[in-house]
C-alpha positions as CSV (number, residue, x, y, z in Angstrom):
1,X,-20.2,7.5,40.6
2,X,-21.3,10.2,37.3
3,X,-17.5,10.9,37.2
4,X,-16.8,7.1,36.7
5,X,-19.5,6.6,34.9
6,X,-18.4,10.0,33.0
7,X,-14.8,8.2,32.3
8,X,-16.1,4.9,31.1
9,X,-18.2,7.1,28.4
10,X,-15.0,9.1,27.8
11,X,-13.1,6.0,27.3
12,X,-15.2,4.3,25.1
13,X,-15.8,6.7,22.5
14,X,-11.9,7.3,22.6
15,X,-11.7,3.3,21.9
16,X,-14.3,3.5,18.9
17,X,-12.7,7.0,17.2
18,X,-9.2,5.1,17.5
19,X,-9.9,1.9,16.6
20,X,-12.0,3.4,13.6
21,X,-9.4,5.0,12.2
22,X,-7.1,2.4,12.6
23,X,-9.7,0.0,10.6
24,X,-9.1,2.7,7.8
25,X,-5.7,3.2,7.7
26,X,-3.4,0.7,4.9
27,X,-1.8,-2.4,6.0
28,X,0.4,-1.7,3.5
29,X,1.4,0.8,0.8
30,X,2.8,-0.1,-1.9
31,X,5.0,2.1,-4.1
32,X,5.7,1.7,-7.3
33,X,9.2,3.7,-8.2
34,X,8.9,3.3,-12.3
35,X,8.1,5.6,-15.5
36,X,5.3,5.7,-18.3
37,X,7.8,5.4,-20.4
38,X,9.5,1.5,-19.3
39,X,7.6,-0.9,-21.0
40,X,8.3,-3.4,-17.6
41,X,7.1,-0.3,-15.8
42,X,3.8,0.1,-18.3
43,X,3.3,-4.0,-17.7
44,X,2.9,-2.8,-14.2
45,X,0.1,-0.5,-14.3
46,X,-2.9,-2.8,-14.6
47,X,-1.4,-4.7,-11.8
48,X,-1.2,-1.8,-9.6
49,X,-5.1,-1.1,-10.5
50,X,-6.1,-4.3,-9.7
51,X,-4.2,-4.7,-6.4
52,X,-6.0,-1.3,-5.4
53,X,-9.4,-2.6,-6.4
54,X,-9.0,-6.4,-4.7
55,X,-7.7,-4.7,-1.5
56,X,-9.6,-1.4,-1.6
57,X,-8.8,0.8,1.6
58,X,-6.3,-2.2,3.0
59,X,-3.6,-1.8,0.5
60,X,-2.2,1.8,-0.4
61,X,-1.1,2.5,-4.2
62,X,1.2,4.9,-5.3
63,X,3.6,5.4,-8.3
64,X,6.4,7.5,-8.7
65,X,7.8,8.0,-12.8
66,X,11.4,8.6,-11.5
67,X,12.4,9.6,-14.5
68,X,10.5,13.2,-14.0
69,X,12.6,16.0,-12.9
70,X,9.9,16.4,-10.0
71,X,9.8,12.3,-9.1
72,X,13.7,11.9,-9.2
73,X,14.0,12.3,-5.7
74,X,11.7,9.2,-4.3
75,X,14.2,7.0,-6.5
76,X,17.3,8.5,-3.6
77,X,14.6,8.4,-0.9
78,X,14.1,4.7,-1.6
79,X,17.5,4.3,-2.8
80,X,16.9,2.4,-5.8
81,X,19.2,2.0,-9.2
82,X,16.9,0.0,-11.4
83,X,12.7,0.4,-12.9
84,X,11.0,-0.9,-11.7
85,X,11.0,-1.4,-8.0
86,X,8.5,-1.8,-5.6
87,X,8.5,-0.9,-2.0
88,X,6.0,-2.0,0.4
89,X,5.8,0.1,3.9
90,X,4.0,-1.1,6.8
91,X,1.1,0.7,8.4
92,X,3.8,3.1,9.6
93,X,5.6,3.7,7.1
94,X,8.9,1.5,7.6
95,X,10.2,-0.4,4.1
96,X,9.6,-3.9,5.1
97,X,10.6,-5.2,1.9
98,X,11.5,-4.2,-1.6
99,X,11.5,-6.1,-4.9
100,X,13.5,-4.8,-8.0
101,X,11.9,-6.3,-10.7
102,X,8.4,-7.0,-12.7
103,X,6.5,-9.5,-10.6
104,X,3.4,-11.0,-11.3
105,X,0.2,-10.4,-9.7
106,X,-0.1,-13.8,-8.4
107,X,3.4,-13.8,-6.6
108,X,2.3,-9.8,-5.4
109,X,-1.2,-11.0,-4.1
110,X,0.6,-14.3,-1.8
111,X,3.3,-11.6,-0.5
112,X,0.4,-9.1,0.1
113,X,-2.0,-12.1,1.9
114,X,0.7,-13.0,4.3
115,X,1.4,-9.3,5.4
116,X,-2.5,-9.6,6.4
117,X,-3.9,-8.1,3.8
118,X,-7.5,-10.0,3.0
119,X,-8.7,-9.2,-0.5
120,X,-12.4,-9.2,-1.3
121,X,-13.9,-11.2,-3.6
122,X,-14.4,-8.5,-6.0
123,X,-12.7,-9.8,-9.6
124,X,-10.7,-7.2,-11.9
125,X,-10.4,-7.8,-15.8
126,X,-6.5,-8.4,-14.6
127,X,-7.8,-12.0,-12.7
């Protein structure tokens, strides 16, 4: 009976530590393949803030200036020919989609909503 009793502990905490980390794990990341130096690419960048802020911990952020020595290889990795592009992984890191042009927040924040992503109410300057 402590054994079982020993397991159901066991199990439980394993349950809670998993499904903790899974709480703070992205739905989505979304990369931004561009460069400081593309004004379409600039237009971007308060986007790309306010995404983070509306989605916090949900939705994953990260830009790439492909056009540094250093950052030249994401634009092979993701296999793209034109800035900018964003790709958007899933929680484990498969492209699920891709889009290769400037898109408004609005259109970003529908796409983001039906992937699962909830935003909080919190409002940027970029609403």
């Amino acid at each position: 009976m402590k054994s079982l009793l020993k397991y159901f502990i066991l199990l439980a905490l394993f349950m809670t530590v998993s499904t903790y980390s899974q709480k703070d794990k992205p739905i989505v990341t979304f990369v931004e393949l561009g460069s400081v130096n593309c004004i379409p690419c600039k237009q971007m960048q308060p986007i790309m803030k306010s995404i983070e802020e509306k989605y916090g911990s949900q939705i994953k952020v990260i830009f790439y200036d492909v056009w540094k020595e250093d950052q030249k290889k994401y634009a092979e990795q993701y296999d793209i020919s034109l800035i900018p592009t964003q790709v958007f992984l899933d929680s484990k890191g498969k492209n699920f989609s891709d889009m290769k042009v400037f898109i408004l927040k609005k259109r970003l924040t529908n796409f983001l909503r039906k992937k699962g992503s909830n935003h909080s109410r919190k409002r940027s300057s970029y609403d």
